[in-house]
N, CA, C and O atoms as a CHARMM CRD file, in Angstrom:
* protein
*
  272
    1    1 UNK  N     82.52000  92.10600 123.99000 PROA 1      0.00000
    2    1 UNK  CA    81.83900  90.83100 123.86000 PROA 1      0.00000
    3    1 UNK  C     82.61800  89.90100 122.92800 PROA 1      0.00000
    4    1 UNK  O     82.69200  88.76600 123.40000 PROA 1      0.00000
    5    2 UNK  N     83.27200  90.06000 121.63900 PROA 2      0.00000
    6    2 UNK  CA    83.53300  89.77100 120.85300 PROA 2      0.00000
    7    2 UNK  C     84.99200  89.21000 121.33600 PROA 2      0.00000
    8    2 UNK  O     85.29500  88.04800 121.06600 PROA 2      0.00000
    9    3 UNK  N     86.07500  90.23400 122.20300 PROA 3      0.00000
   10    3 UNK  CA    87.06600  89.36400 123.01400 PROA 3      0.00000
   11    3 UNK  C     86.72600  88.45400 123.77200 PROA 3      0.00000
   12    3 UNK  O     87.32000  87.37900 123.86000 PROA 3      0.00000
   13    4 UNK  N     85.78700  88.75900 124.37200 PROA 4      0.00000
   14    4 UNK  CA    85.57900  87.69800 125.74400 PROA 4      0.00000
   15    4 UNK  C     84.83600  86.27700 125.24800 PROA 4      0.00000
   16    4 UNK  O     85.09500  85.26700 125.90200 PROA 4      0.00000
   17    5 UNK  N     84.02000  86.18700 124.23300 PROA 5      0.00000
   18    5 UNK  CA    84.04900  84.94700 123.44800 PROA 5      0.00000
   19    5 UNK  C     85.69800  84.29500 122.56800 PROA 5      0.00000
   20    5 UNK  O     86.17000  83.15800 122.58900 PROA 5      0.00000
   21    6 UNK  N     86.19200  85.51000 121.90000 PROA 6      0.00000
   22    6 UNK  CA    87.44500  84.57400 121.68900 PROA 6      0.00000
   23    6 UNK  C     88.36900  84.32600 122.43400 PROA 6      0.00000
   24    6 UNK  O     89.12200  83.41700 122.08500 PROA 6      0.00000
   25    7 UNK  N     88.64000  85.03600 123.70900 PROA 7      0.00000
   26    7 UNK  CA    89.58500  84.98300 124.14700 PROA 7      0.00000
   27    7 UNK  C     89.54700  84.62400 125.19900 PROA 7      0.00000
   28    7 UNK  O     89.23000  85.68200 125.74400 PROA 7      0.00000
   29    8 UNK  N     89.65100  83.68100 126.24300 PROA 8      0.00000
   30    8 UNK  CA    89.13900  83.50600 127.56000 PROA 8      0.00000
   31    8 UNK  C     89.88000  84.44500 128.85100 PROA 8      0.00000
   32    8 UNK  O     91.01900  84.85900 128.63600 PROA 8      0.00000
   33    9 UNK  N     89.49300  84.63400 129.62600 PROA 9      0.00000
   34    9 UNK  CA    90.34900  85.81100 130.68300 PROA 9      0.00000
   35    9 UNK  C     89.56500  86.95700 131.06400 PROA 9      0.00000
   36    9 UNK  O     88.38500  87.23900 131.27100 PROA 9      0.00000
   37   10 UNK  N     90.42600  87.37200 131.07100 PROA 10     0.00000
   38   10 UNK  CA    90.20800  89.04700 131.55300 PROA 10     0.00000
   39   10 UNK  C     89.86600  90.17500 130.63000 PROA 10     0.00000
   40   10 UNK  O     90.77500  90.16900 129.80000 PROA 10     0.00000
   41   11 UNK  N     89.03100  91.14200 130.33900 PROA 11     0.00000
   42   11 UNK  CA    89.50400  91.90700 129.40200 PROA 11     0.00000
   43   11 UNK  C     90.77100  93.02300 129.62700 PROA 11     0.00000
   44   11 UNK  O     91.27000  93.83400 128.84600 PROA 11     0.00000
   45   12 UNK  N     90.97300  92.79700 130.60900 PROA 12     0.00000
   46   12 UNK  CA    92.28900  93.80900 130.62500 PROA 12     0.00000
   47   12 UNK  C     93.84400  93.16000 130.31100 PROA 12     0.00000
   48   12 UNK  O     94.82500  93.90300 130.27800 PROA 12     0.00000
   49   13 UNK  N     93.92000  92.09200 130.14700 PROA 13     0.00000
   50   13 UNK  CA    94.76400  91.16400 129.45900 PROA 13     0.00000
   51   13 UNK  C     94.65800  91.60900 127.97400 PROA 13     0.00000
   52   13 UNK  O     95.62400  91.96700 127.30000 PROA 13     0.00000
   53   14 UNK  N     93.57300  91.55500 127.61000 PROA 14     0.00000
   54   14 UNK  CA    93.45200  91.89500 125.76600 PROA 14     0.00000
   55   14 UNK  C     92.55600  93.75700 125.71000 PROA 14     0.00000
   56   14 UNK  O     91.38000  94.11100 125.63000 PROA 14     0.00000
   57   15 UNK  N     93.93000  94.53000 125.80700 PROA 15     0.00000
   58   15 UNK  CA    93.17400  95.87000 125.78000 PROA 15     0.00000
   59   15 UNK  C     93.06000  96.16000 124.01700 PROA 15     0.00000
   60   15 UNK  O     92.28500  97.06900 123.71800 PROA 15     0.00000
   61   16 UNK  N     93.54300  95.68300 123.23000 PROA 16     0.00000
   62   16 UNK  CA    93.94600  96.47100 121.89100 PROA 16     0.00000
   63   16 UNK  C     92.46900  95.41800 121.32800 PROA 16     0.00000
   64   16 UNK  O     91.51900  95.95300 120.75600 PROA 16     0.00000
   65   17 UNK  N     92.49900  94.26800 121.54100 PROA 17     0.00000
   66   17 UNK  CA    91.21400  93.32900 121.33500 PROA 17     0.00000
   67   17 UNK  C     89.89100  94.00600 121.60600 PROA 17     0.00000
   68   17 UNK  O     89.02300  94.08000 120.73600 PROA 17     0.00000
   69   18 UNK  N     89.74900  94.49000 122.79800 PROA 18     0.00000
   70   18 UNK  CA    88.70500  94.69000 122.98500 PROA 18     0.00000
   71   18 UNK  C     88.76000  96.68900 123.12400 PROA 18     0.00000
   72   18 UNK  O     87.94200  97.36700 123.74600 PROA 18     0.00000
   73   19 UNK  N     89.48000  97.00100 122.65500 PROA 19     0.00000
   74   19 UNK  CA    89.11700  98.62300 121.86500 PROA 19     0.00000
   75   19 UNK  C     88.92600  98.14300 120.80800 PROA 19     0.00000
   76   19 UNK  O     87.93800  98.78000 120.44000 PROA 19     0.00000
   77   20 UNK  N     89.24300  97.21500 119.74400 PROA 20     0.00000
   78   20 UNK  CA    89.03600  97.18800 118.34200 PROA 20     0.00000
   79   20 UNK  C     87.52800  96.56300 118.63800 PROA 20     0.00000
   80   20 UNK  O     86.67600  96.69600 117.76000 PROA 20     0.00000
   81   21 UNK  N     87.32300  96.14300 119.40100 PROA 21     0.00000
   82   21 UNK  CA    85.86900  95.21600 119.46500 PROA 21     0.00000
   83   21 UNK  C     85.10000  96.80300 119.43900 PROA 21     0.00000
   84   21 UNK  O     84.06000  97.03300 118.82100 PROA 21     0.00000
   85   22 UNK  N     85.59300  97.45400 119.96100 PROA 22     0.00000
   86   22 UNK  CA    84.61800  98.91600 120.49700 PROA 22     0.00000
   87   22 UNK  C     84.36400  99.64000 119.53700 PROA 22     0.00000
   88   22 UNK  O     83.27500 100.20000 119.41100 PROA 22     0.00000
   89   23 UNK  N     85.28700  99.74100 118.73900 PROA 23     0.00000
   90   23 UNK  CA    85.73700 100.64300 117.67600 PROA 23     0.00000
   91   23 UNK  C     84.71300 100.04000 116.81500 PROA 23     0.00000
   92   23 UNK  O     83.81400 100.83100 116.53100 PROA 23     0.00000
   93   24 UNK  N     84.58000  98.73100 116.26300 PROA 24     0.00000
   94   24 UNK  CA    83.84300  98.04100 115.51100 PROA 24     0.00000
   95   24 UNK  C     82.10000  98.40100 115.98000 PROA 24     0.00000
   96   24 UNK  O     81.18000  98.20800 115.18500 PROA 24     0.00000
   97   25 UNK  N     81.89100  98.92600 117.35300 PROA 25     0.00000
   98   25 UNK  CA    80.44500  98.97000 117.46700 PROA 25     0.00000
   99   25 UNK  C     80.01300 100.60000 117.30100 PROA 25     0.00000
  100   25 UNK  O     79.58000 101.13500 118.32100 PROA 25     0.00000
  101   26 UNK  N     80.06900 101.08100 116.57500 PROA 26     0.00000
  102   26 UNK  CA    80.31000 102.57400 116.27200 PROA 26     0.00000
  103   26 UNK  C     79.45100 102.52500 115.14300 PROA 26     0.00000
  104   26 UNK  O     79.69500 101.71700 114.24700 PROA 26     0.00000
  105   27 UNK  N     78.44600 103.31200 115.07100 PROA 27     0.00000
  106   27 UNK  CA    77.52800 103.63700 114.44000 PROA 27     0.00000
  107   27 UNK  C     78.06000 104.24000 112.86000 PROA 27     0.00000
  108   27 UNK  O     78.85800 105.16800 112.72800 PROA 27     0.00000
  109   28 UNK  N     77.47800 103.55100 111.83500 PROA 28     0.00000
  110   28 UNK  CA    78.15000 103.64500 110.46200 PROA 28     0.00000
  111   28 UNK  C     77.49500 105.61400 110.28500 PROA 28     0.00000
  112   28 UNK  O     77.42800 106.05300 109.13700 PROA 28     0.00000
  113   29 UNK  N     77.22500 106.24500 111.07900 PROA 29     0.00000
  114   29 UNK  CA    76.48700 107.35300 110.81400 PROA 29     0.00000
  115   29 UNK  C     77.60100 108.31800 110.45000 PROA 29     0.00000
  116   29 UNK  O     77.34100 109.46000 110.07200 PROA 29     0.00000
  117   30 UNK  N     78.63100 107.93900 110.54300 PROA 30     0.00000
  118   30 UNK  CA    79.89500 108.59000 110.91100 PROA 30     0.00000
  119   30 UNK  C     80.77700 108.46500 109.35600 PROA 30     0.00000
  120   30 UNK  O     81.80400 109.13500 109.24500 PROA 30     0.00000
  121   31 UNK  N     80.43400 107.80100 108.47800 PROA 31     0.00000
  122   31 UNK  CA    80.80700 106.85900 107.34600 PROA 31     0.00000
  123   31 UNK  C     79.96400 108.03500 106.49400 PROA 31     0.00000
  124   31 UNK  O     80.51600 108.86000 105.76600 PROA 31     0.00000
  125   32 UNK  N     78.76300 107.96400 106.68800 PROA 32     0.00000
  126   32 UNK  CA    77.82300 108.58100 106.17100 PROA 32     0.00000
  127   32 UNK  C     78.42900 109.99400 105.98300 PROA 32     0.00000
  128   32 UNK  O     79.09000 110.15200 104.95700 PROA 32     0.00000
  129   33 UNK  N     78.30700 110.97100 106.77100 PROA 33     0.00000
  130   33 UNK  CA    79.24100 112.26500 106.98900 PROA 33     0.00000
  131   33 UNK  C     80.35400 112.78100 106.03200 PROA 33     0.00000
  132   33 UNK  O     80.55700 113.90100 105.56300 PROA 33     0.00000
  133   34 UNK  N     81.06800 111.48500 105.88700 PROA 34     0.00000
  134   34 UNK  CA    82.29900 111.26700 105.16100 PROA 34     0.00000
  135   34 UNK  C     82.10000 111.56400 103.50700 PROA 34     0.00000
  136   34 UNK  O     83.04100 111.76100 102.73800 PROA 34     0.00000
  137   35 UNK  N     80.84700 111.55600 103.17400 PROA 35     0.00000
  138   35 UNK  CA    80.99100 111.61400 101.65000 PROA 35     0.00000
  139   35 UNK  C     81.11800 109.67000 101.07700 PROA 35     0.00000
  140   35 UNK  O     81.59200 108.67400 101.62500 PROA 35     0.00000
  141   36 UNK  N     80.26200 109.96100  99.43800 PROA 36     0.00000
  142   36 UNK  CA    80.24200 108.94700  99.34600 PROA 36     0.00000
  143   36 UNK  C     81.66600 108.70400  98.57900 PROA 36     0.00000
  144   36 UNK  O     81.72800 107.64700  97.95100 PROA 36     0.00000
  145   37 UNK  N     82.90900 109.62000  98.55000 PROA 37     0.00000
  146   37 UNK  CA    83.72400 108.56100  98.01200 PROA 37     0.00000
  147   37 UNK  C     84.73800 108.21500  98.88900 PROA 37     0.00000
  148   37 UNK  O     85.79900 107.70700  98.52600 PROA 37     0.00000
  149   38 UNK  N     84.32000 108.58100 100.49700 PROA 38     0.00000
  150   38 UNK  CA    84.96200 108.17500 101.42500 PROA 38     0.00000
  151   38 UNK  C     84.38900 106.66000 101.72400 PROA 38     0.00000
  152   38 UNK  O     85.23800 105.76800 101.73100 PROA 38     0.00000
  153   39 UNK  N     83.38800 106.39400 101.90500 PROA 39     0.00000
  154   39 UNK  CA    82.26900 105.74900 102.35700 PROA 39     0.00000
  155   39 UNK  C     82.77800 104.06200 102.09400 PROA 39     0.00000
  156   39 UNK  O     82.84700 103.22100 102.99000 PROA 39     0.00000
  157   40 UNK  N     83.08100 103.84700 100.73300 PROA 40     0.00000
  158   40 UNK  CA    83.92000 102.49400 100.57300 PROA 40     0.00000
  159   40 UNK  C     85.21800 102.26700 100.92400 PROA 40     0.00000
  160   40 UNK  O     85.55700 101.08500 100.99600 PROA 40     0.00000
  161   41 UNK  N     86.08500 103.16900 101.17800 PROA 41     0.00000
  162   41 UNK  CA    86.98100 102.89100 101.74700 PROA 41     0.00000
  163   41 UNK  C     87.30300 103.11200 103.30800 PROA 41     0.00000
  164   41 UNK  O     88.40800 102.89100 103.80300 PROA 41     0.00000
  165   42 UNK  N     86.26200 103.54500 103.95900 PROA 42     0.00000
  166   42 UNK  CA    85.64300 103.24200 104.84500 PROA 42     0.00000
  167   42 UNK  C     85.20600 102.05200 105.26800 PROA 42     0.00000
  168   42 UNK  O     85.75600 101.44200 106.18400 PROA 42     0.00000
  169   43 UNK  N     84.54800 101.77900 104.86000 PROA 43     0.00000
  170   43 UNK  CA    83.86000 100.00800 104.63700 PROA 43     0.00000
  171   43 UNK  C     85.11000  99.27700 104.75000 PROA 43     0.00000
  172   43 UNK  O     85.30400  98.33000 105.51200 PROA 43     0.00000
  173   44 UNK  N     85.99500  99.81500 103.89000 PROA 44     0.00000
  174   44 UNK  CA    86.83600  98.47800 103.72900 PROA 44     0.00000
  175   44 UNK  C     88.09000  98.46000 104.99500 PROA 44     0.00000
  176   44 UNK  O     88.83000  97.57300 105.42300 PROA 44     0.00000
  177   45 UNK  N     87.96000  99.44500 105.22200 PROA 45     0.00000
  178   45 UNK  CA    89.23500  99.84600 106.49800 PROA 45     0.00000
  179   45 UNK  C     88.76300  99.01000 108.15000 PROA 45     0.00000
  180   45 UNK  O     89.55800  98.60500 108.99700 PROA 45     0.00000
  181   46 UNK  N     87.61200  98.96300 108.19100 PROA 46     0.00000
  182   46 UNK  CA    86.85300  98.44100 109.70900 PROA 46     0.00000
  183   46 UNK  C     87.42900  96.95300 109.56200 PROA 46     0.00000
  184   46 UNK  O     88.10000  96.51100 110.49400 PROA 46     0.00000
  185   47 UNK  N     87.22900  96.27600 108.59300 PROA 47     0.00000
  186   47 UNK  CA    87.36900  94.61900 108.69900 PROA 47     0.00000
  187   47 UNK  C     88.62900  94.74200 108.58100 PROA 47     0.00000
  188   47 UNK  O     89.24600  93.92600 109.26700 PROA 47     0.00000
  189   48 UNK  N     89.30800  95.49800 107.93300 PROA 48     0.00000
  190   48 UNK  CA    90.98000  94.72900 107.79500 PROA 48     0.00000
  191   48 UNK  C     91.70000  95.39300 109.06100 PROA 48     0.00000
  192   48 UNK  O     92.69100  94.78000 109.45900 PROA 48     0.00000
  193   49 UNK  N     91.37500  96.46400 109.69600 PROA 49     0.00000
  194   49 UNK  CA    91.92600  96.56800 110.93600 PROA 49     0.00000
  195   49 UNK  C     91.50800  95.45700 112.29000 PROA 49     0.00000
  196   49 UNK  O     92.06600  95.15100 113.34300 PROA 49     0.00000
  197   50 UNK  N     90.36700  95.11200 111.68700 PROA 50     0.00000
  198   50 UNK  CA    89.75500  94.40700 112.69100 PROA 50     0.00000
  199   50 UNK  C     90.43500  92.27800 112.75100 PROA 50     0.00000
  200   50 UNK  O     90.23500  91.36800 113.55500 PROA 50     0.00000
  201   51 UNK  N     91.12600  92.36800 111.60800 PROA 51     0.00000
  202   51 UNK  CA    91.27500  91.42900 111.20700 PROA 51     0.00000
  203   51 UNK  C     92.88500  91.34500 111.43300 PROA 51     0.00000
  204   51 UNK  O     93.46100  90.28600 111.68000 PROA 51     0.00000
  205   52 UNK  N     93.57900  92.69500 111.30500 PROA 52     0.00000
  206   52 UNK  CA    94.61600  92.77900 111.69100 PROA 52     0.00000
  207   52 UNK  C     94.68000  93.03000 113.26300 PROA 52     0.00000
  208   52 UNK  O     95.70900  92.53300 113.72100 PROA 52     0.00000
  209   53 UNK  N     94.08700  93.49700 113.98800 PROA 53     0.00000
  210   53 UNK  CA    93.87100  93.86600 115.49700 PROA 53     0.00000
  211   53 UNK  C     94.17000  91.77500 116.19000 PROA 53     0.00000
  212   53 UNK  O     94.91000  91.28400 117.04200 PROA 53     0.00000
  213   54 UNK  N     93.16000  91.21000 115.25600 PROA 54     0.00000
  214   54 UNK  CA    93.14100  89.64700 115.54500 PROA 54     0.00000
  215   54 UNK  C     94.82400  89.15200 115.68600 PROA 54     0.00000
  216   54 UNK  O     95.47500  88.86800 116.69200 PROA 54     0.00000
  217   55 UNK  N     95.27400  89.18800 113.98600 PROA 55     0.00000
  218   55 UNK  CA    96.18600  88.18300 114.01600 PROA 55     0.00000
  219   55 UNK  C     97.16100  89.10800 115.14100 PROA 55     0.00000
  220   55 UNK  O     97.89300  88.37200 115.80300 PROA 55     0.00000
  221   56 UNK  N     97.23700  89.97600 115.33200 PROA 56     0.00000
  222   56 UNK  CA    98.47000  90.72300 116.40600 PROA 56     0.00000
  223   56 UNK  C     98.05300  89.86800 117.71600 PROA 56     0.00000
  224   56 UNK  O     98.83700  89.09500 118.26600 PROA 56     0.00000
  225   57 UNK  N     97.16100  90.02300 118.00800 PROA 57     0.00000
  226   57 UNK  CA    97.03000  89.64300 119.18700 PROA 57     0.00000
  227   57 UNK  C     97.22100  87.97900 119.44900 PROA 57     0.00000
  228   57 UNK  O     97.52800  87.53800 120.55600 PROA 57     0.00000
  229   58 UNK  N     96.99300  87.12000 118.25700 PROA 58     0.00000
  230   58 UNK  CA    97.30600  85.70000 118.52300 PROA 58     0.00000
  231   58 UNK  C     98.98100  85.40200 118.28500 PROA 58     0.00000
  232   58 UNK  O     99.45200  84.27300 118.15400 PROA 58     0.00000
  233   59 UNK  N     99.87500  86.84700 118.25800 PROA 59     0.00000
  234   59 UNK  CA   100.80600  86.77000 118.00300 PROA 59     0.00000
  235   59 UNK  C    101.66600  86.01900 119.37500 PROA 59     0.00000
  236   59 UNK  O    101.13300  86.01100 120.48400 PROA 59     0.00000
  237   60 UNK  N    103.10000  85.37800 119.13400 PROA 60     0.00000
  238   60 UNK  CA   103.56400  84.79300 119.93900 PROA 60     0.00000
  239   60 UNK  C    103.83100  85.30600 121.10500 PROA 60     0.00000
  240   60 UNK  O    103.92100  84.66200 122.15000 PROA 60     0.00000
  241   61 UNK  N    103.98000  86.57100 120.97000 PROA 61     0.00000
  242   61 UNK  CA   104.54300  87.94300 121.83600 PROA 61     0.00000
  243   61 UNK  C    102.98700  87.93300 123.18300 PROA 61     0.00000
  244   61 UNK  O    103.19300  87.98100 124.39600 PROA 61     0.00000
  245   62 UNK  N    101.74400  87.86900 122.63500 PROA 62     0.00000
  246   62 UNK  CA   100.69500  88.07600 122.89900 PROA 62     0.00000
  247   62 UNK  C    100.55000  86.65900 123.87700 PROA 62     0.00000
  248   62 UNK  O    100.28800  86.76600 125.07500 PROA 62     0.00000
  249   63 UNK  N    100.72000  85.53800 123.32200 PROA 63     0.00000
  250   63 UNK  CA   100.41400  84.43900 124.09100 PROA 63     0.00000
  251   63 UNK  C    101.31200  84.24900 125.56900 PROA 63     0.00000
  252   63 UNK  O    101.09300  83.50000 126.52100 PROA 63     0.00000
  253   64 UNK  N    102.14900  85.01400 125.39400 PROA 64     0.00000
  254   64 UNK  CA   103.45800  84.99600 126.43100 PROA 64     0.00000
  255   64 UNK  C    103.15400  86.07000 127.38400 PROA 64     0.00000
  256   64 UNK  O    104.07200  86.33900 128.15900 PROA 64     0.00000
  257   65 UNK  N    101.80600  86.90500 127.52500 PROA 65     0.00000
  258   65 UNK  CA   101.59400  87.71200 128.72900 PROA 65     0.00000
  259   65 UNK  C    101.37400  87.56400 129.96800 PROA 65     0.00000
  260   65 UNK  O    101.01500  86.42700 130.27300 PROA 65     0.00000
  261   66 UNK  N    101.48200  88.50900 131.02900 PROA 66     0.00000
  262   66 UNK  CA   101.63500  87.90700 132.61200 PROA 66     0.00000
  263   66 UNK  C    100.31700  87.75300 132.52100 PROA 66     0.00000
  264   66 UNK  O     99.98100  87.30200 133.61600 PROA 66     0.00000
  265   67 UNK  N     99.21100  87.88700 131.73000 PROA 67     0.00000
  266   67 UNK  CA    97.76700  87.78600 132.46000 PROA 67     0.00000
  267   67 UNK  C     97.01900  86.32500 132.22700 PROA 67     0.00000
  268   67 UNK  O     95.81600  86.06600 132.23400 PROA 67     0.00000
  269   68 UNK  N     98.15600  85.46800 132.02000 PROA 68     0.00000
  270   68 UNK  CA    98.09300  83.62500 132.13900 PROA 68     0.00000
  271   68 UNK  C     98.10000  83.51900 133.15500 PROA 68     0.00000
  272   68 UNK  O     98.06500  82.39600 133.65800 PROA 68     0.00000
């Protein structure tokens, strides 16, 4: 959902976009499991991959795919 609002197309044009979109809908139950001194760095790992998953993909390399 989260590609297909930013990104207009296909989702198979943006596969790494929309696994990180997937990855992001994953139940924090899993965090939990981890112990709490996993638990914040946990937390902090979802947004910056998710944030890094972004800028890759608005990369120049990215705008230049056959699925234009």
């Amino acid at each position: 959902m989260l590609a297909m609002l930013l990104w207009p197309g296909s989702p198979e044009c943006y596969p790494t976009v929309a696994r990180a979109a997937a990855m992001l809908t994953i139940s924090p139950c899993c965090c939990r499991s981890a112990g709490r001194r996993y638990a914040r760095r946990a937390a902090l790992a979802v947004p910056a991959a998710a944030m890094l998953v972004m800028l890759l993909s608005l990369s120049p390399l990215q705008l230049r795919s056959p699925c234009r």
